[in-house]
PDB file with SEQRES, HELIX, SHEET and CRYST1 records, atoms N, CA, C and O in Angstrom:
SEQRES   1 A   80  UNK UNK UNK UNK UNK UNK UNK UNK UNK UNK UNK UNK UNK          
SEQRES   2 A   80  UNK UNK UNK UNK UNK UNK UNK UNK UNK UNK UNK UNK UNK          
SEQRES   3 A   80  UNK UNK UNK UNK UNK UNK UNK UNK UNK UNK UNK UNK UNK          
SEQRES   4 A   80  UNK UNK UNK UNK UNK UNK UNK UNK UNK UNK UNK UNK UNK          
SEQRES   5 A   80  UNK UNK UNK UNK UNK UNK UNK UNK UNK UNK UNK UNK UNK          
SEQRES   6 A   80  UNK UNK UNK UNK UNK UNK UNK UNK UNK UNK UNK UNK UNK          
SEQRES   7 A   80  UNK UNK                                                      
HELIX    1 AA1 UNK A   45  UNK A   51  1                                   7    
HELIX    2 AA2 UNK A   57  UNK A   78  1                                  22    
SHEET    1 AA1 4 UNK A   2  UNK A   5  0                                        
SHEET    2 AA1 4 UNK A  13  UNK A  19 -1                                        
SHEET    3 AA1 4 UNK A  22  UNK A  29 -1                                        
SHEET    4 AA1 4 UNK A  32  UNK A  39 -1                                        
CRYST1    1.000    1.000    1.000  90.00  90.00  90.00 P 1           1          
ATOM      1  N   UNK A   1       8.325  14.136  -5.767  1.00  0.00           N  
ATOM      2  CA  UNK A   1       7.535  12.923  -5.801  1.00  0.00           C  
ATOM      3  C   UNK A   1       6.458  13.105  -6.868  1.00  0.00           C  
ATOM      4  O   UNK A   1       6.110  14.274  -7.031  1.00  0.00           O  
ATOM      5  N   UNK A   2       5.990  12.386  -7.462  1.00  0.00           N  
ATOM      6  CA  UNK A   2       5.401  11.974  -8.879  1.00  0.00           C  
ATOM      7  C   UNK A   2       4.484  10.952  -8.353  1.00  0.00           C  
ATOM      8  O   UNK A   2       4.736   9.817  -7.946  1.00  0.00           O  
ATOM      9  N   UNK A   3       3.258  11.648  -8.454  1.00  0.00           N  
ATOM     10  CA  UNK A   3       1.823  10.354  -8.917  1.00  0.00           C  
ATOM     11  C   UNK A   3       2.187   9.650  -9.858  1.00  0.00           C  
ATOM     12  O   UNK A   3       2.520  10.433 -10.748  1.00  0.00           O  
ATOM     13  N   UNK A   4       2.342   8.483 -10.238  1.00  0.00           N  
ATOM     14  CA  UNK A   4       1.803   8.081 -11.020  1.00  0.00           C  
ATOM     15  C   UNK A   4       0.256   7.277 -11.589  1.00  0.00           C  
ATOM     16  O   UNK A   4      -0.086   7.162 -12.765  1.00  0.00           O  
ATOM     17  N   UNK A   5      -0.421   6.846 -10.499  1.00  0.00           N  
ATOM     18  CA  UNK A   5      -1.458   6.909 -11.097  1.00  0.00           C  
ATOM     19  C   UNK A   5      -2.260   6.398  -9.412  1.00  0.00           C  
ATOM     20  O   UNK A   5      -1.818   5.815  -8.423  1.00  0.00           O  
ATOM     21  N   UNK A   6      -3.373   6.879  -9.712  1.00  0.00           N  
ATOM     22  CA  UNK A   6      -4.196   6.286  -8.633  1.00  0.00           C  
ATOM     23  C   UNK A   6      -5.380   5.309  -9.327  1.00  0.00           C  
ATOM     24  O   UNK A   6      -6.106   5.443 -10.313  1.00  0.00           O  
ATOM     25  N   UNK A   7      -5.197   4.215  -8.268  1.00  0.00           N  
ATOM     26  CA  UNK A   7      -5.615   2.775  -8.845  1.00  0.00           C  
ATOM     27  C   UNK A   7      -6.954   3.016  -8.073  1.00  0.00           C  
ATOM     28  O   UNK A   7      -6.966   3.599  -6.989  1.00  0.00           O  
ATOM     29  N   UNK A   8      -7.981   2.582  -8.629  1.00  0.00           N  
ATOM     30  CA  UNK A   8      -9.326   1.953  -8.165  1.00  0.00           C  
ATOM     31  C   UNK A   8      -9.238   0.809  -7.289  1.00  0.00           C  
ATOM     32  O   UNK A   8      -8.783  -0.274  -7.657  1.00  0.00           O  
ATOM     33  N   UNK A   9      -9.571   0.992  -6.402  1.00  0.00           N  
ATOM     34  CA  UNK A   9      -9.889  -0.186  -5.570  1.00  0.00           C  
ATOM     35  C   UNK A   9     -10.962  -0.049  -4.434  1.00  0.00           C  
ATOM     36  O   UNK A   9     -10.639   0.281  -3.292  1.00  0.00           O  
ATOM     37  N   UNK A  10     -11.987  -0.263  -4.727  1.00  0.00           N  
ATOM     38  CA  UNK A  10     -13.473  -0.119  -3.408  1.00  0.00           C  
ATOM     39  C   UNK A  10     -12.948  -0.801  -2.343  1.00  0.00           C  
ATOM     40  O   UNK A  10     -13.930  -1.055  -1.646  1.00  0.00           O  
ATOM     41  N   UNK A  11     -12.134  -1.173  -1.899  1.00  0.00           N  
ATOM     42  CA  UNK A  11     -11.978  -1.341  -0.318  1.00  0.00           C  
ATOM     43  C   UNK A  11     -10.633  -0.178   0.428  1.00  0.00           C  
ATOM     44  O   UNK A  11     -10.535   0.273   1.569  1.00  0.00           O  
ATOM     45  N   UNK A  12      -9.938  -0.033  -0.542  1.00  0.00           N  
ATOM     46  CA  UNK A  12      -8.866   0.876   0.097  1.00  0.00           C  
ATOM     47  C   UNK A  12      -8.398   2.137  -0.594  1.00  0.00           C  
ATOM     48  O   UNK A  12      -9.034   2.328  -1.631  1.00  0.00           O  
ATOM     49  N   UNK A  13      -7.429   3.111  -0.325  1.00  0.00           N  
ATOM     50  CA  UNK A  13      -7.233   3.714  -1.600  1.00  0.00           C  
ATOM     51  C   UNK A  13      -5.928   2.920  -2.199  1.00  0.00           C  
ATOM     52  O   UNK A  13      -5.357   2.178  -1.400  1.00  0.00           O  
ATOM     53  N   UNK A  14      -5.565   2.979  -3.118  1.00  0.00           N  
ATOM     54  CA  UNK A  14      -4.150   2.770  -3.815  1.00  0.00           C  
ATOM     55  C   UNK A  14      -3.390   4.078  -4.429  1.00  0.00           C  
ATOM     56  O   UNK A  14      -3.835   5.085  -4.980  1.00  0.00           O  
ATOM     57  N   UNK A  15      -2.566   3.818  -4.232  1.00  0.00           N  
ATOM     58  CA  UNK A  15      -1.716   5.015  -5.370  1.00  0.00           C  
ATOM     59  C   UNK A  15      -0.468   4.892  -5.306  1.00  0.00           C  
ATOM     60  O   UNK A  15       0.176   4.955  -4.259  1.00  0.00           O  
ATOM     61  N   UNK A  16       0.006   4.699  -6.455  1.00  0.00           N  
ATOM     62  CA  UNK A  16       1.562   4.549  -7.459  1.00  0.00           C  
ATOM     63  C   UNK A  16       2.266   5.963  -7.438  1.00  0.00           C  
ATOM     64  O   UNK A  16       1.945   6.948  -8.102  1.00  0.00           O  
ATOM     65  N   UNK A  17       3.423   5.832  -6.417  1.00  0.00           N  
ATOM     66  CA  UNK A  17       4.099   6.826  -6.698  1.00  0.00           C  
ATOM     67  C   UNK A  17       5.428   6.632  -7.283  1.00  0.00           C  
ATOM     68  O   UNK A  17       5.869   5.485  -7.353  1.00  0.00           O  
ATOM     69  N   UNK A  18       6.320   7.921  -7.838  1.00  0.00           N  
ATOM     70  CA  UNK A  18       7.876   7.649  -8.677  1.00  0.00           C  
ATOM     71  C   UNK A  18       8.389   8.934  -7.497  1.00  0.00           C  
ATOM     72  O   UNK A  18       7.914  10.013  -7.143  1.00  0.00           O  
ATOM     73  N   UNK A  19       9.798   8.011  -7.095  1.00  0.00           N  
ATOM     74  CA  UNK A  19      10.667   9.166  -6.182  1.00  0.00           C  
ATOM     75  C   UNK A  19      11.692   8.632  -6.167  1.00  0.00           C  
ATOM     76  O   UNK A  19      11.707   7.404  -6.080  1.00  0.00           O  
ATOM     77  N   UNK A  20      12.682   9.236  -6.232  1.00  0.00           N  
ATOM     78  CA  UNK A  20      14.163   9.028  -5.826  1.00  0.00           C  
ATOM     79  C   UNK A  20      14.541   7.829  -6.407  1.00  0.00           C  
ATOM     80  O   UNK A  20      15.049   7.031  -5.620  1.00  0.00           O  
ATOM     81  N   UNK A  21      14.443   7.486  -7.517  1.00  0.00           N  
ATOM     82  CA  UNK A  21      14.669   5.948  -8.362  1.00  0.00           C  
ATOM     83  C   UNK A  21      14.107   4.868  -7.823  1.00  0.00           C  
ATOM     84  O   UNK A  21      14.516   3.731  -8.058  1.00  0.00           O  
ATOM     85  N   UNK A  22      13.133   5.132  -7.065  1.00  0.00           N  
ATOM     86  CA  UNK A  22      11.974   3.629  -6.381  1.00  0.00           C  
ATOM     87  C   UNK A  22      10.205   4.149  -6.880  1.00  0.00           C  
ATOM     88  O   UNK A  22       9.761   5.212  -7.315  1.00  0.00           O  
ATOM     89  N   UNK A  23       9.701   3.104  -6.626  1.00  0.00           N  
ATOM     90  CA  UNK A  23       7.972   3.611  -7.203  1.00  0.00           C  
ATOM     91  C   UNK A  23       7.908   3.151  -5.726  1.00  0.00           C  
ATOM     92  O   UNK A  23       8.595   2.204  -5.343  1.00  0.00           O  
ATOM     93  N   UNK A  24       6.958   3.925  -4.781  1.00  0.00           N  
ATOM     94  CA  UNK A  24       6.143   3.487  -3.806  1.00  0.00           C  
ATOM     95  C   UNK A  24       4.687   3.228  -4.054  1.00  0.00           C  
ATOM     96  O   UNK A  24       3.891   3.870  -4.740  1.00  0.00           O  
ATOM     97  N   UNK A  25       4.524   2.169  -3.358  1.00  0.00           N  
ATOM     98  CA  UNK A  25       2.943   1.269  -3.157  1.00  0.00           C  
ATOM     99  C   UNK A  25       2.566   1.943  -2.231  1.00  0.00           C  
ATOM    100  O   UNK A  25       3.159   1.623  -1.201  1.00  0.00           O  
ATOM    101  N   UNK A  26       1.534   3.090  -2.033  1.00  0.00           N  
ATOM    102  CA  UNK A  26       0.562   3.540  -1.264  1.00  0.00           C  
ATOM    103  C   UNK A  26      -0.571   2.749  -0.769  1.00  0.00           C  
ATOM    104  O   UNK A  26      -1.408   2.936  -1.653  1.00  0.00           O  
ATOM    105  N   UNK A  27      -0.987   2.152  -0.093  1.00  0.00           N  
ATOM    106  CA  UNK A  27      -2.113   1.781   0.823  1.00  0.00           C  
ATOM    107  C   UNK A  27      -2.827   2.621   1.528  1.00  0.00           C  
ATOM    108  O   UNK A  27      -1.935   3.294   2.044  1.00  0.00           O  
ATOM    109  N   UNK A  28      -3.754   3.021   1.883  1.00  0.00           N  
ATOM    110  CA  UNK A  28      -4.119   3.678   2.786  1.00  0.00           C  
ATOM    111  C   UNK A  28      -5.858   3.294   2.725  1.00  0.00           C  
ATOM    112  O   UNK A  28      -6.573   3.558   1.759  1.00  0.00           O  
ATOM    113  N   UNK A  29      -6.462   2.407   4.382  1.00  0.00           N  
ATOM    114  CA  UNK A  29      -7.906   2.354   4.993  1.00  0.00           C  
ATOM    115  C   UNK A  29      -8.003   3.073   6.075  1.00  0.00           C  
ATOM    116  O   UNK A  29      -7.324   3.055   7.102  1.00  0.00           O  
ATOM    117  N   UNK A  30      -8.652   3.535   5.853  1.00  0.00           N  
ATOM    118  CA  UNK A  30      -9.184   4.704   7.220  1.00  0.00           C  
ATOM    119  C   UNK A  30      -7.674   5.449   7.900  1.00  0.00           C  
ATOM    120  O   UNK A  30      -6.910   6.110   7.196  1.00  0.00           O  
ATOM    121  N   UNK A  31      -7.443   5.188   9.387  1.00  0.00           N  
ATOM    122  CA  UNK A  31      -6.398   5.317   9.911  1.00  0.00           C  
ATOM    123  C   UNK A  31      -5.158   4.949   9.460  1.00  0.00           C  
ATOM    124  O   UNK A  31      -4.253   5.780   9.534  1.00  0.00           O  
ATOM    125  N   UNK A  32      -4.921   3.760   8.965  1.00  0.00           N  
ATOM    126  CA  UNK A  32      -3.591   3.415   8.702  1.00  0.00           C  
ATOM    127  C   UNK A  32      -2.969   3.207   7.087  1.00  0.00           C  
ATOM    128  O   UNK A  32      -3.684   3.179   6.085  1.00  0.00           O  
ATOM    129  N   UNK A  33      -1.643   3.085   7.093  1.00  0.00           N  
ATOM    130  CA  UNK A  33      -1.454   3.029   5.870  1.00  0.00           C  
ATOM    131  C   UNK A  33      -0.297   1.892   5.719  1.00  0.00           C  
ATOM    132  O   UNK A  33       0.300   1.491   6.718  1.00  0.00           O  
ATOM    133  N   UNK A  34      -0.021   1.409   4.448  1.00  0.00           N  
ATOM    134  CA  UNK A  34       1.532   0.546   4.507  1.00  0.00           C  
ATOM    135  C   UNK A  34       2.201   1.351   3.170  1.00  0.00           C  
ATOM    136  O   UNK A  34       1.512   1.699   2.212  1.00  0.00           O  
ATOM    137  N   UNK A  35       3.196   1.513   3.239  1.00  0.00           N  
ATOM    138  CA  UNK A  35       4.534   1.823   1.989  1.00  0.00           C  
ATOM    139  C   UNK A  35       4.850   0.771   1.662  1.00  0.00           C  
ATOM    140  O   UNK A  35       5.154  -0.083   2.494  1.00  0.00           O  
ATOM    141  N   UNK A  36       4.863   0.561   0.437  1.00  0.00           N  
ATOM    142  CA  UNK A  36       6.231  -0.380  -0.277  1.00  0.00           C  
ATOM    143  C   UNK A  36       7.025   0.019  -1.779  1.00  0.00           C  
ATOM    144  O   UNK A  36       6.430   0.318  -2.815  1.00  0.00           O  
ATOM    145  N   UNK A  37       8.328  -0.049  -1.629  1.00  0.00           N  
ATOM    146  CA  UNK A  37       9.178   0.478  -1.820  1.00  0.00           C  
ATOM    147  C   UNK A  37       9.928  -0.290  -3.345  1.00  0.00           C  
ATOM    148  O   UNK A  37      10.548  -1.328  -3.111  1.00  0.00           O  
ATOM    149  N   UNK A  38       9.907  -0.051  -4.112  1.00  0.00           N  
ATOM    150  CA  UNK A  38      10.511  -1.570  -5.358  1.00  0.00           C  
ATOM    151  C   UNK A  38      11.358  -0.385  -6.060  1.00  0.00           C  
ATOM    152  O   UNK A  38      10.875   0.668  -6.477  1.00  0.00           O  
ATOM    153  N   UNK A  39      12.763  -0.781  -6.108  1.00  0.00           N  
ATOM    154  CA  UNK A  39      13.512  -0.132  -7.147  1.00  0.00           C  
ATOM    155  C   UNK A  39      12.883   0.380  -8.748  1.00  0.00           C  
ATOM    156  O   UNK A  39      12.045  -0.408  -9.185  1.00  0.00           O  
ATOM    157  N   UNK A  40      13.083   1.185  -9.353  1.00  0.00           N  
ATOM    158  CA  UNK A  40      12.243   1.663 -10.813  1.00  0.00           C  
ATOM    159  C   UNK A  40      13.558   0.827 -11.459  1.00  0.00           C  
ATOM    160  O   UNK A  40      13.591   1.254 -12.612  1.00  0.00           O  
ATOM    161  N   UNK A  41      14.506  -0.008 -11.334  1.00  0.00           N  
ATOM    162  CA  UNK A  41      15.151  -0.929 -12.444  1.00  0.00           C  
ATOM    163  C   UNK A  41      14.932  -2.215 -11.821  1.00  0.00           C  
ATOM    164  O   UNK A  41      15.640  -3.122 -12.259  1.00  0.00           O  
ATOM    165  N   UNK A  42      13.908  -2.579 -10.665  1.00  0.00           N  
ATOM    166  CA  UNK A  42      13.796  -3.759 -10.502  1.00  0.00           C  
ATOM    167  C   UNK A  42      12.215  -4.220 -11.431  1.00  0.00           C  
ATOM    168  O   UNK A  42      11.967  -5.423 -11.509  1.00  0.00           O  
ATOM    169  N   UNK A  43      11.349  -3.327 -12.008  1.00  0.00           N  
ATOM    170  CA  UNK A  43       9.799  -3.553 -12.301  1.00  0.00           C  
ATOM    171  C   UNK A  43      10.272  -2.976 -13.843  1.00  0.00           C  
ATOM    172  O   UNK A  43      11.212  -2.182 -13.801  1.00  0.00           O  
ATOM    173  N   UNK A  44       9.842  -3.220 -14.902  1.00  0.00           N  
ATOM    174  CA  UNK A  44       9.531  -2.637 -16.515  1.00  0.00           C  
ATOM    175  C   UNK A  44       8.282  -1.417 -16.294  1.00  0.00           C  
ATOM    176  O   UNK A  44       7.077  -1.473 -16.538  1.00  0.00           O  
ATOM    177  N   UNK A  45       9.283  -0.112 -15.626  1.00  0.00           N  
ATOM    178  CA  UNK A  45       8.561   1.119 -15.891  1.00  0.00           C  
ATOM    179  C   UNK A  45       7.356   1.389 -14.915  1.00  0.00           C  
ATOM    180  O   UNK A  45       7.190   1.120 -13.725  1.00  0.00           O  
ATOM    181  N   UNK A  46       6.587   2.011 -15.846  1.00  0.00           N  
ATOM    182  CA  UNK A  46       4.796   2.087 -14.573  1.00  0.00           C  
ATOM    183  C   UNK A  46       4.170   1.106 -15.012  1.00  0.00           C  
ATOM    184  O   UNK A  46       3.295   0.952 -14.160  1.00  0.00           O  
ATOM    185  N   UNK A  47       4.016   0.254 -15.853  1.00  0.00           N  
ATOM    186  CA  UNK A  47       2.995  -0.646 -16.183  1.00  0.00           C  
ATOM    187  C   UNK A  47       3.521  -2.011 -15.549  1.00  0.00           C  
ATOM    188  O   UNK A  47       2.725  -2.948 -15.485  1.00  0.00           O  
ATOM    189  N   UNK A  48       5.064  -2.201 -14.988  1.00  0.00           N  
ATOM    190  CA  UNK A  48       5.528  -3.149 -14.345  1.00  0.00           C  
ATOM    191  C   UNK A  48       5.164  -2.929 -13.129  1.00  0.00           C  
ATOM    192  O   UNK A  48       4.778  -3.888 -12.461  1.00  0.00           O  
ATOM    193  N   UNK A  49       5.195  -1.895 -12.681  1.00  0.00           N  
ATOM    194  CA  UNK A  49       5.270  -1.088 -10.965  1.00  0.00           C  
ATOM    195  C   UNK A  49       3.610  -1.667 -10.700  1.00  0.00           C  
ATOM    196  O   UNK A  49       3.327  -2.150  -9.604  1.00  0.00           O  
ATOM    197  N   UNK A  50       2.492  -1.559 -11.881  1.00  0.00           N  
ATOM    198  CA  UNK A  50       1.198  -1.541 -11.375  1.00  0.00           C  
ATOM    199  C   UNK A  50       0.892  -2.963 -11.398  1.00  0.00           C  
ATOM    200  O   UNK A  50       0.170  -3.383 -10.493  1.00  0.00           O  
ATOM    201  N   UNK A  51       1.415  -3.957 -12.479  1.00  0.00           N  
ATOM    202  CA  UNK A  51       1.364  -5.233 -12.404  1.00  0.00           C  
ATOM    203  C   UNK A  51       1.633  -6.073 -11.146  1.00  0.00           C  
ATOM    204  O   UNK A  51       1.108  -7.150 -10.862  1.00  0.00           O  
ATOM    205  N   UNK A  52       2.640  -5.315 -10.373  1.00  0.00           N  
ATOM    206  CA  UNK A  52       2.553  -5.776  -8.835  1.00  0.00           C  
ATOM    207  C   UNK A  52       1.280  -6.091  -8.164  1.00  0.00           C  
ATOM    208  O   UNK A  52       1.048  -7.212  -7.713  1.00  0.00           O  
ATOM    209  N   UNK A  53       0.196  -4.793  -8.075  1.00  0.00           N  
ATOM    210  CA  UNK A  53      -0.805  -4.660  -7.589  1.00  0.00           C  
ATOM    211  C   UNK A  53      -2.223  -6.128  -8.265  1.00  0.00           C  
ATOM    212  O   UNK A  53      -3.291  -6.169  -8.877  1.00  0.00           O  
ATOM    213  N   UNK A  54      -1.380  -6.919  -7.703  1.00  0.00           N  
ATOM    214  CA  UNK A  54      -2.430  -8.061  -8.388  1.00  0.00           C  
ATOM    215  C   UNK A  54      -3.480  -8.257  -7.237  1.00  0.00           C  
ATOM    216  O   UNK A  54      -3.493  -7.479  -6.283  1.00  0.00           O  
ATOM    217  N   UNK A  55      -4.356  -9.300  -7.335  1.00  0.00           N  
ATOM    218  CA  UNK A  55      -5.457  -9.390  -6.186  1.00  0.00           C  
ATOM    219  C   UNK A  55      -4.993 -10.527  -5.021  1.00  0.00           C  
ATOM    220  O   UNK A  55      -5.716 -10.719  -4.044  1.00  0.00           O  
ATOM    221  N   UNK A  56      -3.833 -11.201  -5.191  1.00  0.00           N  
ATOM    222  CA  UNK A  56      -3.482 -11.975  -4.048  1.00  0.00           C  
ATOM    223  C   UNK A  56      -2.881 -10.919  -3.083  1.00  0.00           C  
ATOM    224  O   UNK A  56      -3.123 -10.967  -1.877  1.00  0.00           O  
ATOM    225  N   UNK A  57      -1.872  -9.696  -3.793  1.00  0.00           N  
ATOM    226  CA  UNK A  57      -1.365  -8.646  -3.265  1.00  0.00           C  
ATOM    227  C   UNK A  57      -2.265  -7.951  -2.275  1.00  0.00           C  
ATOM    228  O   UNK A  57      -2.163  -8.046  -1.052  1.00  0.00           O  
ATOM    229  N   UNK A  58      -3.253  -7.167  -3.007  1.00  0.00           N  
ATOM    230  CA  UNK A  58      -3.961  -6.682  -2.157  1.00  0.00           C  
ATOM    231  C   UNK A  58      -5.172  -7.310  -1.019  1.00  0.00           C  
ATOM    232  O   UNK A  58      -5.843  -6.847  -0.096  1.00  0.00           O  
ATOM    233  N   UNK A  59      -5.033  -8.353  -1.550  1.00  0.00           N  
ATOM    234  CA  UNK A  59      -6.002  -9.393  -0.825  1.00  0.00           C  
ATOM    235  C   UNK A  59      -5.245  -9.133   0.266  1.00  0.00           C  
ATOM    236  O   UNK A  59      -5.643  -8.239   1.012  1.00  0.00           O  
ATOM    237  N   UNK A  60      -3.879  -9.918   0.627  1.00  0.00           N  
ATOM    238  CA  UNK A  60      -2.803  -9.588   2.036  1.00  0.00           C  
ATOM    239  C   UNK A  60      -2.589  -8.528   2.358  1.00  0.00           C  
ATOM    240  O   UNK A  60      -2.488  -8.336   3.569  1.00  0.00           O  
ATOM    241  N   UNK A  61      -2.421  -7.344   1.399  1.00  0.00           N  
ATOM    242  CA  UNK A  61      -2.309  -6.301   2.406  1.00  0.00           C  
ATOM    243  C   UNK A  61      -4.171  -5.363   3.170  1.00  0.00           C  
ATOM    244  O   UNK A  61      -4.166  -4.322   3.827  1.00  0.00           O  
ATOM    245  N   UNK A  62      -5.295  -6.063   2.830  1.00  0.00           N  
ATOM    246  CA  UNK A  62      -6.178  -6.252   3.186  1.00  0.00           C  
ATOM    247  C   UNK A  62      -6.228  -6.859   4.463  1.00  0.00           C  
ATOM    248  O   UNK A  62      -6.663  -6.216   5.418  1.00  0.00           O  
ATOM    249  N   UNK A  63      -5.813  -8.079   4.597  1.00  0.00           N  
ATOM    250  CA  UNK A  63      -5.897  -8.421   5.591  1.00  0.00           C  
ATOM    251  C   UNK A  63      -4.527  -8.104   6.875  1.00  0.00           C  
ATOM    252  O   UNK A  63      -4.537  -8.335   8.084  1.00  0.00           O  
ATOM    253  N   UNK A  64      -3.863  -7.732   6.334  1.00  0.00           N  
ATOM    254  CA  UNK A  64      -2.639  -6.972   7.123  1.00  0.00           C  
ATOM    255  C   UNK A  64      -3.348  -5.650   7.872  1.00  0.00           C  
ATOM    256  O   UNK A  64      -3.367  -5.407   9.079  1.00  0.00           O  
ATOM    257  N   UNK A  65      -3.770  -5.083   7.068  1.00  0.00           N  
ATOM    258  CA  UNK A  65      -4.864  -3.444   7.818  1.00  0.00           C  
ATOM    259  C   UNK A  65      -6.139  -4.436   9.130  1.00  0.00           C  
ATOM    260  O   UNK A  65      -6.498  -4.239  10.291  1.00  0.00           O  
ATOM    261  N   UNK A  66      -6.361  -5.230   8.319  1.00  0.00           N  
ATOM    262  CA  UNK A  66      -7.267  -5.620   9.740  1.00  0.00           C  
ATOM    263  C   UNK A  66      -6.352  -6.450  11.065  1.00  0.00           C  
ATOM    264  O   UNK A  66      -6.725  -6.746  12.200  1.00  0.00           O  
ATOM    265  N   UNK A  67      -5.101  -6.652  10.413  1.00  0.00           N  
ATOM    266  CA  UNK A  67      -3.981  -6.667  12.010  1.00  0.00           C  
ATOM    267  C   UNK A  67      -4.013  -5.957  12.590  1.00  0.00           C  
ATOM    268  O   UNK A  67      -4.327  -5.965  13.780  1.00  0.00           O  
ATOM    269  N   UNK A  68      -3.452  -4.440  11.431  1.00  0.00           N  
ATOM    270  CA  UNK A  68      -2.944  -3.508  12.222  1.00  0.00           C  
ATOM    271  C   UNK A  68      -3.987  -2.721  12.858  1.00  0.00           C  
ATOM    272  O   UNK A  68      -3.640  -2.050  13.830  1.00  0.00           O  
ATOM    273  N   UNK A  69      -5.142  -2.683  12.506  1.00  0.00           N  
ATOM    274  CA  UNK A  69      -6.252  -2.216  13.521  1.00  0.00           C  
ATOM    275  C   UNK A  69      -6.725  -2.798  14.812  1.00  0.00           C  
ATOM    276  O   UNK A  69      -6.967  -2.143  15.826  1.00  0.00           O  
ATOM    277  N   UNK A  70      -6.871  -4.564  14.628  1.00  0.00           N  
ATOM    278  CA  UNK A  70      -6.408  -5.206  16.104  1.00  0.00           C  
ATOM    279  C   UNK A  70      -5.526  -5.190  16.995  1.00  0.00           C  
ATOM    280  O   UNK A  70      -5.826  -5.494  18.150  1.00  0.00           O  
ATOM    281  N   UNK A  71      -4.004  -4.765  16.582  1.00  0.00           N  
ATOM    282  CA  UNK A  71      -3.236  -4.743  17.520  1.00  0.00           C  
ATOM    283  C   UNK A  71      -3.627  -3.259  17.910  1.00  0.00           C  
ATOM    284  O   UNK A  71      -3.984  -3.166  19.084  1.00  0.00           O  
ATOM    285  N   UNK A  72      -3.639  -2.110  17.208  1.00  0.00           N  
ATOM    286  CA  UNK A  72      -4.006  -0.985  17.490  1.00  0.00           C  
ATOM    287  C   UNK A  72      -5.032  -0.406  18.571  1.00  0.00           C  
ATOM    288  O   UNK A  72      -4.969   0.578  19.308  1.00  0.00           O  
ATOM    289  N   UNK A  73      -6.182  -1.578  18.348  1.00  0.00           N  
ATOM    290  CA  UNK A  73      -7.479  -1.715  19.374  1.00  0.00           C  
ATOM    291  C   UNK A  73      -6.810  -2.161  20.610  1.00  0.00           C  
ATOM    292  O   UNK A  73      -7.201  -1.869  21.740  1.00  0.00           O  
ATOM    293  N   UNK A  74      -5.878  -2.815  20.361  1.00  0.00           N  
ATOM    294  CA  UNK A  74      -5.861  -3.428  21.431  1.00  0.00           C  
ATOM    295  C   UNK A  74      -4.792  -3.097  22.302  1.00  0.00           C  
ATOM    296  O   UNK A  74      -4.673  -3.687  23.375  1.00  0.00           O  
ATOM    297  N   UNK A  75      -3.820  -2.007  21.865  1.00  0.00           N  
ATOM    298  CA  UNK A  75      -2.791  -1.438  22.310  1.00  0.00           C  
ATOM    299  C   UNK A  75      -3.544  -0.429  23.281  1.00  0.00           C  
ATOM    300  O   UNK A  75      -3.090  -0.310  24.419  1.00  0.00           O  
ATOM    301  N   UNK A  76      -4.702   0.328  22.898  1.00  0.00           N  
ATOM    302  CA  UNK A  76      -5.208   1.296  23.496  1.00  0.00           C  
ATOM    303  C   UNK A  76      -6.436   1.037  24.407  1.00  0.00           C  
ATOM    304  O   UNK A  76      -6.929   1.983  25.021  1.00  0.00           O  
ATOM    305  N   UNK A  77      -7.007  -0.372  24.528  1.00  0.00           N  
ATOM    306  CA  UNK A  77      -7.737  -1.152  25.649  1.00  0.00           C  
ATOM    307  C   UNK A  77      -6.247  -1.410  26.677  1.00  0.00           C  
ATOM    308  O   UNK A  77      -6.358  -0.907  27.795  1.00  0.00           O  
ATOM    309  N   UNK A  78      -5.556  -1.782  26.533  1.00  0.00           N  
ATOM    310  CA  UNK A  78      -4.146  -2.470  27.641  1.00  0.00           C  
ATOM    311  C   UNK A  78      -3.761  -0.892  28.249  1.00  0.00           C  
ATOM    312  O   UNK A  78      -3.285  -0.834  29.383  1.00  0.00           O  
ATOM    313  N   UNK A  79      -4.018   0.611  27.326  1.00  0.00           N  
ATOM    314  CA  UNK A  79      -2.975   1.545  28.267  1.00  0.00           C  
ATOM    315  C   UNK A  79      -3.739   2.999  27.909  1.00  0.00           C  
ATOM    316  O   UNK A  79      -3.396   4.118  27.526  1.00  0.00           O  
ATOM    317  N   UNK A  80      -5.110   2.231  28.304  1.00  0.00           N  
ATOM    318  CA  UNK A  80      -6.325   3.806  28.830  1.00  0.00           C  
ATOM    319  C   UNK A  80      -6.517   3.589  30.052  1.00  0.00           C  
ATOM    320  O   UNK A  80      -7.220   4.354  30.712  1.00  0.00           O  
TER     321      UNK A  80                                                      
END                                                                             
C-alpha cells in the first residue's frame, strides 16, 4: 500500500492511498473512519483520484461521521 498524499483538511484527516489497482479515500474523525474504493483506470492517475475530494464530497462525508457517532451513541445508551 502506497500513500499517496495526505490532504489538509481542519475538520478530519484525509489521505489518498494506491493498492491493488484501486486508490482508497481515507477518512478518519476521532473514533471512526469511512473507505472508499475507485478503480486507478476509473480516475486520470493521483491528480484525478484527489479531484474527487471536492467540498460537496467532504461536506457529506462530514456529515455521515456525525451519523455514525449518533447511531454509535446510541447503540451503547440501548445495551449498557
Amino acid at each position: 500500500m502506497r500513500v499517496v498524499a495526505d490532504i489538509p483538511n481542519p475538520n478530519m484527516k484525509v489521505t489518498l492511498l494506491s493498492w491493488n489497482g484501486k486508490y482508497l479515500i481515507k477518512l478518519e474523525k476521532g473514533d471512526f473512519e469511512q473507505t472508499y474504493k475507485i478503480g486507478e483506470m476509473d480516475v486520470m492517475g493521483d491528480a484525478g483520484a484527489k479531484e474527487l475530494l471536492d467540498e460537496a464530497f467532504l461536506e457529506a462525508a462530514m456529515n455521515r461521521f456525525s451519523d455514525m457517532r449518533d447511531a454509535f451513541v446510541s447503540t451503547v445508551r440501548r445495551n449498557s
